[in-house]
N, C-alpha and C positions, 0 to 999 in steps of 0.2 A: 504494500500500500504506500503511495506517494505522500509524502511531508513537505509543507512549503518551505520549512528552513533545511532541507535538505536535497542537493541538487541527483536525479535521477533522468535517464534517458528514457525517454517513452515511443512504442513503438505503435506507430499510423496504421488504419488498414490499409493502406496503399502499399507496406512496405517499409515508409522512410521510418525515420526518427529527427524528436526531438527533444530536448531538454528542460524537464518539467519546469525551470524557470524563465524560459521565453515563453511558455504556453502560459504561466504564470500570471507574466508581466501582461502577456494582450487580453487574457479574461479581466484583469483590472481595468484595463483602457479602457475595454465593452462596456466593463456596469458603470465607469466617472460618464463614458458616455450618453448611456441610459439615464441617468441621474440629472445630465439636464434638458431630459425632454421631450430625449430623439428616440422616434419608435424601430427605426432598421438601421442599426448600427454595427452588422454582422456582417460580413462583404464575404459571400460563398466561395469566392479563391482561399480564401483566410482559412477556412474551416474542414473543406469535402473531406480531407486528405485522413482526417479524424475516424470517420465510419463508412466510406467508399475507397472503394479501389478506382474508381473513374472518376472525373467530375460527370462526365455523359449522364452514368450509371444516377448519382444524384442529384441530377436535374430532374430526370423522371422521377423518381422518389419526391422529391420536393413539388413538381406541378401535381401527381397523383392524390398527396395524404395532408397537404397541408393548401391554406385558402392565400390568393394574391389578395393583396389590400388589407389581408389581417393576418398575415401570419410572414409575408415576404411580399416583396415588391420588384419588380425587373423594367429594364430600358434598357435601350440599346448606345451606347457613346463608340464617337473617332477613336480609332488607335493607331498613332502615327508610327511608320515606316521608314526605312531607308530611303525608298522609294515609292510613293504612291501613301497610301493608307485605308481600313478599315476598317468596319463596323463589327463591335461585338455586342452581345446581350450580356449584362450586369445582371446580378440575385442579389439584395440585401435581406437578409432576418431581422426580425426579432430577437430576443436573447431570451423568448420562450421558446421560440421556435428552434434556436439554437442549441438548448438543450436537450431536447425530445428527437431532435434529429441527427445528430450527428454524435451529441459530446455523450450522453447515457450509452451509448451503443459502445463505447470504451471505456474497460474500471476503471483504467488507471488517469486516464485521461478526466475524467469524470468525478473522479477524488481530487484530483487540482482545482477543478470547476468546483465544488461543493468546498474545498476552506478558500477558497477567493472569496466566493459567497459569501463563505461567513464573516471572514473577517471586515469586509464592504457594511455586512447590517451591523456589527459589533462597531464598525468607525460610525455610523450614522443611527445609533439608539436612540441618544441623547437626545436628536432634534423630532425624531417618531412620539416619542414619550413622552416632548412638550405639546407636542401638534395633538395627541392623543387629550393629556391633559384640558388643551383651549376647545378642544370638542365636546368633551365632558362636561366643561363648565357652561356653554352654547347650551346644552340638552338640559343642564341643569337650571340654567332661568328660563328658558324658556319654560320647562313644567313649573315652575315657579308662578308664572305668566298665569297660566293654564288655570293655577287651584287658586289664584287668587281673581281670576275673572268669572267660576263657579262660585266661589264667596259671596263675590260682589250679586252677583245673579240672585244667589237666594237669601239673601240678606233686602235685597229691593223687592222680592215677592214676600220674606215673610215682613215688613214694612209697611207695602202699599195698601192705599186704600181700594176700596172698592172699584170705586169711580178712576182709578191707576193702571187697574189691572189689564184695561186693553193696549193700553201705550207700553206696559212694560212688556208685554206679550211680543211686541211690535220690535221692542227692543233685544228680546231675546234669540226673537228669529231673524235680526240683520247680525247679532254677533256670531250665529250657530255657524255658518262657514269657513267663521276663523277659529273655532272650537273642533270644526272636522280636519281641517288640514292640520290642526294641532297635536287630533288623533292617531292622524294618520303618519306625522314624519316622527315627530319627536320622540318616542324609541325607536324610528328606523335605524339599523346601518347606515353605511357609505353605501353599499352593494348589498342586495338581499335578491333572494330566489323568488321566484312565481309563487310557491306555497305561502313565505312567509309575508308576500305581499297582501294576499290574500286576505291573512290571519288579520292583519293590520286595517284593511277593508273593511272586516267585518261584515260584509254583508252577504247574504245567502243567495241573492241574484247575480252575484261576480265571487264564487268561489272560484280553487286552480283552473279546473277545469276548464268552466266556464270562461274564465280569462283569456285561456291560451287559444283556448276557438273563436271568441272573437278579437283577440291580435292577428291571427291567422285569415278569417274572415276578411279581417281589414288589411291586409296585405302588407304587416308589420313584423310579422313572423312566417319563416317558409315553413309552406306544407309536407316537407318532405319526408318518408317514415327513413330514410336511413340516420347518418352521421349529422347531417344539419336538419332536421327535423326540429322546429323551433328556432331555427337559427337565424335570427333579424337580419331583414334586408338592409343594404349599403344606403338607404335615405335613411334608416332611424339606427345606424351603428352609434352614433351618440347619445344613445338613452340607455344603452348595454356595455358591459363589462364580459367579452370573451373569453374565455380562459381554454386552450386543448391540452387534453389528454390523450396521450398514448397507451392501448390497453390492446391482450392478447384477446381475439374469437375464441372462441369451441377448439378451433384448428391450429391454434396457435399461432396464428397471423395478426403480427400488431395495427390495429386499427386507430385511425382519429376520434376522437367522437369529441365533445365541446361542452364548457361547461357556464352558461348564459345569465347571469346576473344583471338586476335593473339598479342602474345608479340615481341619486336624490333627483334629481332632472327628469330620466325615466319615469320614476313614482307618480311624481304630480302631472306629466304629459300622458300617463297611463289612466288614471282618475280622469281627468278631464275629457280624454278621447270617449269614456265611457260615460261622461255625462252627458256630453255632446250628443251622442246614440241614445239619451234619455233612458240608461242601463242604471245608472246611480241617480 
């Protein structure tokens, strides 16, 4: 097993070797570069050499099991010559995608990728922990907000007079909308599944099920029963959080399949397309 403070040669499936501290140093580069921002910061020259003997070989593998626009991107750039010059086709990843494809398919290589990793979130806890922290406290006035807008509410019913009582009524149902979205986010996640959306919902006209057929319906979820079954189309990829997984069949053939999460944005554009349809 490879140790980062100890230098080892690692063997490629293509054949070569290299020196777990140059493979070291460029998994570092990948995550400072993931870190501010950038989504394909993997350049498939950089990597094939890890879990194919071809690059060919892994190009098919890569257009086959994994999605362009979310998992890797390609174009074609000049490559200048001695004489004349040419066009090639470029693959950048992910460094999700980078893992499930090329670096797990090698222990050893794979153990250098896994303490780079760690030592990247061990450098960057401190600032998770605060940001974790300023969310907590966000959730925590807000429910704050919440039980003292219910105070106030039945403190002016048990109050009002008689002759009050339709104005205050009046009153209760222009604030109930700001009491439902209050319902609705303030234990959410950042990211939460179909089910727990659901739950959050609460309502028995838009359970999971129910949901995902009319996203589907509305042609915000593909219909598909395989691998993207569920899987959000490229106009509403901004209300989803992606995630693939690589998992064996029956047959032992590693397959994609995807794991689809709706982010705070999603929530309330998911509520609302169902009120729009007079659902909620």
């Amino acid at each position: 097993m490879s140790n980062l403070t100890t230098e080892t040669t690692l063997t490629l499936a293509n054949g070569t070797t290299a020196e777990s501290s140059k493979i070291k140093n460029y998994f570092a580069s990948v995550f400072q570069a993931e870190q501010t921002g950038e989504q394909f910061v993997v350049n498939l020259d950089h990597v094939w050499r890890i879990g194919y003997t071809a690059k060919s070989s892994a190009v098919r593998a890569l257009r086959k099991n994994f999605i362009e626009g979310v998992d890797y991107q390609s174009f074609h750039q000049l490559v200048e010559r001695g004489i004349g010059g040419t066009t090639e086709e470029v693959f950048e990843l992910t460094v999700s995608c980078l893992e499930y494809f090329v670096v797990r398919s090698n222990r050893d290589v794979f153990e250098v990728y896994r303490q780079c990793r760690q030592q990247v979130q061990a450098q960057t806890a401190l600032p998770g922990n605060y940001k974790q922290a300023l969310l907590a406290l966000v959730a925590a006035e807000e429910e704050k907000e919440q039980l003292q807008l219910q105070v106030e509410q039945k403190q002016l019913l048990l109050t009002a007079s008689a002759e009050k009582v339709e104005v205050l009524e009046t009153t209760i149902q222009e604030a109930q909308p700001k009491l439902d979205k209050y319902n609705l986010f303030i234990a959410a996640n950042e990211h939460v599944d179909f089910e727990t959306l659901a739950k959050n919902i609460a309502n028995p006209k838009f359970g999971k099920n129910k949901m995902l057929k009319f996203l589907r319906d509305e042609q915000i979820l593909m219909k598909d029963k395989g691998s993207k079954q569920n899987y959000p189309y490229s106009n509403y990829i901004e209300y989803f959080k992606v995630t693939p997984h690589t998992v064996e069949d029956r047959n032992g053939i590693p397959r994609t399949s995807y794991e689809v999460l709706v982010n705070t944005k999603g929530q309330e554009f998911i509520v609302n397309r169902a009120k729009l349809r007079c659902i909620l």
